[in-house]
N, C-alpha and C positions, 0 to 999 in steps of 0.2 A: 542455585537460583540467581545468582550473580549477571549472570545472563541477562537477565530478563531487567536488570536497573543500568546497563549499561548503554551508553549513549554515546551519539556524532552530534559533534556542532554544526548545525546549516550557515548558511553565506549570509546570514542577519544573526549568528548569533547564538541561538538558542539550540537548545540542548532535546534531540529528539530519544526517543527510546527505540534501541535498537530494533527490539522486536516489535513489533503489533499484532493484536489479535485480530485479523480479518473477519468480517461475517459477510460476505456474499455467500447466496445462497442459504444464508440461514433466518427462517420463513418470521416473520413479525410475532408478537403473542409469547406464548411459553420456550418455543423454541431458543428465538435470540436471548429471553430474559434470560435462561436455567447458563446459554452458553458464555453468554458474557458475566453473568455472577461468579461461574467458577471461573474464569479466566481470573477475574480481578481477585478473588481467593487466593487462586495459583502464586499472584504476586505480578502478572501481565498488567502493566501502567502507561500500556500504549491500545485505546482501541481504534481500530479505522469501520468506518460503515458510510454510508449516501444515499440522499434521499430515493436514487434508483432502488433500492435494495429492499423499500420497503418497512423497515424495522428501526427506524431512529426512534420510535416511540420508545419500544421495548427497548434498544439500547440504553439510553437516557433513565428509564424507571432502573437497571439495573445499577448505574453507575450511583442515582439516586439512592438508593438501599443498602449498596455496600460504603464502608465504613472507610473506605479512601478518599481523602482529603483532595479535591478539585484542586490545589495547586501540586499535588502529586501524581495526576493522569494528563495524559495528550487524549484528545479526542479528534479526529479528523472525520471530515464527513465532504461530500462533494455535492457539486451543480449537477444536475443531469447534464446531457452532453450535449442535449438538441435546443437549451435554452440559451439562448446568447444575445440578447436584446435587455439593458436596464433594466429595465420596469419587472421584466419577469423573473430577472436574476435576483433582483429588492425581494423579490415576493417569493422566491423558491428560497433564499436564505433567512427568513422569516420563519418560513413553514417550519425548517430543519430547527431554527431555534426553538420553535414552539413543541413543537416534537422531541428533541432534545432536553429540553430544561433547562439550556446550560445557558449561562448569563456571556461567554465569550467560548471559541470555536479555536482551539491549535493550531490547524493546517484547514486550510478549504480549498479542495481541487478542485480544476475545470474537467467535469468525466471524460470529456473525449474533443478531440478538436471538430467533430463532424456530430450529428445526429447520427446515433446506430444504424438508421436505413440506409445510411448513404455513405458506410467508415469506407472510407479508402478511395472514394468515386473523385471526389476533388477536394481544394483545399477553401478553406474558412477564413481565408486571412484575415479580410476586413471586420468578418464577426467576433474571430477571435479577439481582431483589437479592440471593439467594442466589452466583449466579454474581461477580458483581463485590467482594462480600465476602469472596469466595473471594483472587480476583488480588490484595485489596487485603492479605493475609494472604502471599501467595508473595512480593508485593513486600519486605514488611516482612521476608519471610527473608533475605533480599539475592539469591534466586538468581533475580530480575527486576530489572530497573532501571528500566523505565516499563511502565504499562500503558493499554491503549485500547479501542478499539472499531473493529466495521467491520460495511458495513451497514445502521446504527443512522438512525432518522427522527429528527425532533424532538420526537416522544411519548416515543421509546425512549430518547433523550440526557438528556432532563429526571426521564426515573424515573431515571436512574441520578444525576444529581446531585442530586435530592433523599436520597438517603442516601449518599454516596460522602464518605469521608473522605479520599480521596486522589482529586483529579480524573482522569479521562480525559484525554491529552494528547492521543490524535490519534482522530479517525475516516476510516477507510478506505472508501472508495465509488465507486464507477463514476462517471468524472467524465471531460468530454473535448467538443471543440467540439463545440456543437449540445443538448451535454447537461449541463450545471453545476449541478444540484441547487440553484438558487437558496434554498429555505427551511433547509435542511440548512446551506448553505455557509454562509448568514447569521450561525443561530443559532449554529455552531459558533464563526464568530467574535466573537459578541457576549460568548461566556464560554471563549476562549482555547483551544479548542480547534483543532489545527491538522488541515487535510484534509488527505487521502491519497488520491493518484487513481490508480484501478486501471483497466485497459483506457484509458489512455490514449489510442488509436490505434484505439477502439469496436470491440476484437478483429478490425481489419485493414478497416471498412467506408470509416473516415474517408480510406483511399487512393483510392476511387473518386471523390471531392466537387470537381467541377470550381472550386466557387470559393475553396474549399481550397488544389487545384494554381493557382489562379491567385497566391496572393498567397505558394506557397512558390516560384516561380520571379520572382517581384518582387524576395524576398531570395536568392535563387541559393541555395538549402534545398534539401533533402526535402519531400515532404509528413509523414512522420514528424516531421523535424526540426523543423517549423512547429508541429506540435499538441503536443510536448512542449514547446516554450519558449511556448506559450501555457499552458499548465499551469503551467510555473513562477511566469509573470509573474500569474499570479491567488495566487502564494501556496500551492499546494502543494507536498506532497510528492511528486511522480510514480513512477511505477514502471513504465517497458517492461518489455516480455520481449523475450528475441531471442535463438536460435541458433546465427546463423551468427555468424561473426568479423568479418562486413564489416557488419552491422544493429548489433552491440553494440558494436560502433564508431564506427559512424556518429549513435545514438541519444545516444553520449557529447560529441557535437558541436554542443551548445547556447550557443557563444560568441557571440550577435548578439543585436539584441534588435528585438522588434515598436513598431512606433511606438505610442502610446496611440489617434491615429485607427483603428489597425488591428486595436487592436485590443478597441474597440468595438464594431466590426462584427464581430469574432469571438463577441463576447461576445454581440452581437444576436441572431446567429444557432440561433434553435431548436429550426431546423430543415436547420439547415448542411451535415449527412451524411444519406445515405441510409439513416437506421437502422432494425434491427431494431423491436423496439419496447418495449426499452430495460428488457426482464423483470432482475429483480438477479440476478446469476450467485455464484460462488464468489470470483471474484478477491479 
């Protein structure tokens, strides 16, 4: 379970928890409660969720109930994407507080440099500086501790560090064999910023990928358990979801490691999984 307490230091500092248990897609109510209880059972002390997702409520009562010590979990939670004006950003981080429970917030991302109706039609600049001036302001109240991004290209990274007084620590993206954002990953790391890979597991296609299951039955793996320790070993943050008790358990069982031959060819692969076609989702 060693896995799952180990941590990067972000470019302010602080100590992230490698893994996170993502809940996109898991519905507000019982659902999120049951799956983030046994996550933080598991020993998972990184949750990520956003007020998009619907379930900060249930998050919050779960982390409230389990017997984990608030300065022993990261919580992240995010802006909607399409809110990028003060006044509404005051008030959508309120909401998430109140929904939450939590008296201070780990990481708070901007969900997306665009409103969903419009990702990729053009770029946000002036709102994003609006919007990041905003977080850079909640930080400085103390009731955020880092703040980031998710989404974000390298047009969008570079307008916000052109006026950003407080760097980005992480950006959060759709990252997983077959698909590693190579310009994104780059530039992220050329100015310390750390990725966050969301859909790890290319929202369940990368199970189908025969040469995938070939080289997770080479290490007596998952195929899950293969594409999150390739994750890891590029340097991110990863983030499964999972439900049941035997998947968030099993996802916490990242103790082996890929050889660097192997994982070249992981990295080669661009076309690894049978994917979708790779549209940016909410994760």
């Amino acid at each position: 379970m060693s896995v799952l307490t180990d941590t990067y230091t972000l470019n302010n500092g602080t100590k992230i928890p490698k893994i996170g248990f993502g809940t996109w897609q898991t519905a507000e109510g019982k659902t999120a409660y049951d799956a983030v209880s046994l996550a933080l059972q598991t020993g998972y002390r990184h949750i990520d969720t956003a007020r998009a997702y619907g379930n900060e409520h249930s998050v919050g009562q779960a982390i409230a109930d389990s017997d984990v010590k608030r300065e022993d979990l990261w919580v992240t939670t995010k802006l909607p994407a399409g809110d990028k004006t003060r006044d509404v950003i005051l008030t959508d981080f309120d909401r998430s507080m109140t929904a939450l429970n939590l008296d201070y917030i780990d990481l708070y991302l901007i969900h997306g440099p665009w409103p969903w109706s419009q990702a990729g039609r053009r770029h946000f600049d002036s709102e994003n500086t609006e919007t990041w001036k905003t977080l850079e302001e909640l930080q400085r109240s103390g009731r955020i501790r880092s703040i980031g991004l998710s989404n974000f290209d390298v047009h969008d990274m570079t307008n916000i560090l052109n006026i950003a007084e407080i760097k980005p620590v992480v950006n959060q993206i759709q990252y997983y064999i077959g698909f590693t954002e190579p310009k994104i990953s780059a530039f992220a790391k050329e100015n310390d910023i750390r990725i966050e890979a969301y859909s790890p597991l290319a929202t369940g296609d990368i199970l189908n990928t025969p040469s995938v299951q070939q080289l997770a039955d080479k290490y007596q793996v998952s195929v899950p358990q293969l594409a999150l320790r390739f994750t890891l070993q590029n340097g991110t943050v990863t983030l499964p979801k999972a439900r049941s008790r035997q998947h968030i358990e099993e996802d916490s069982q990242l103790d082996f490691q890929i050889s660097d031959a192997d994982m070249a060819v992981l990295n080669a692969s661009a076309d690894a999984a049978p994917m979708h076609s790779h549209n940016r989702t909410q994760g």
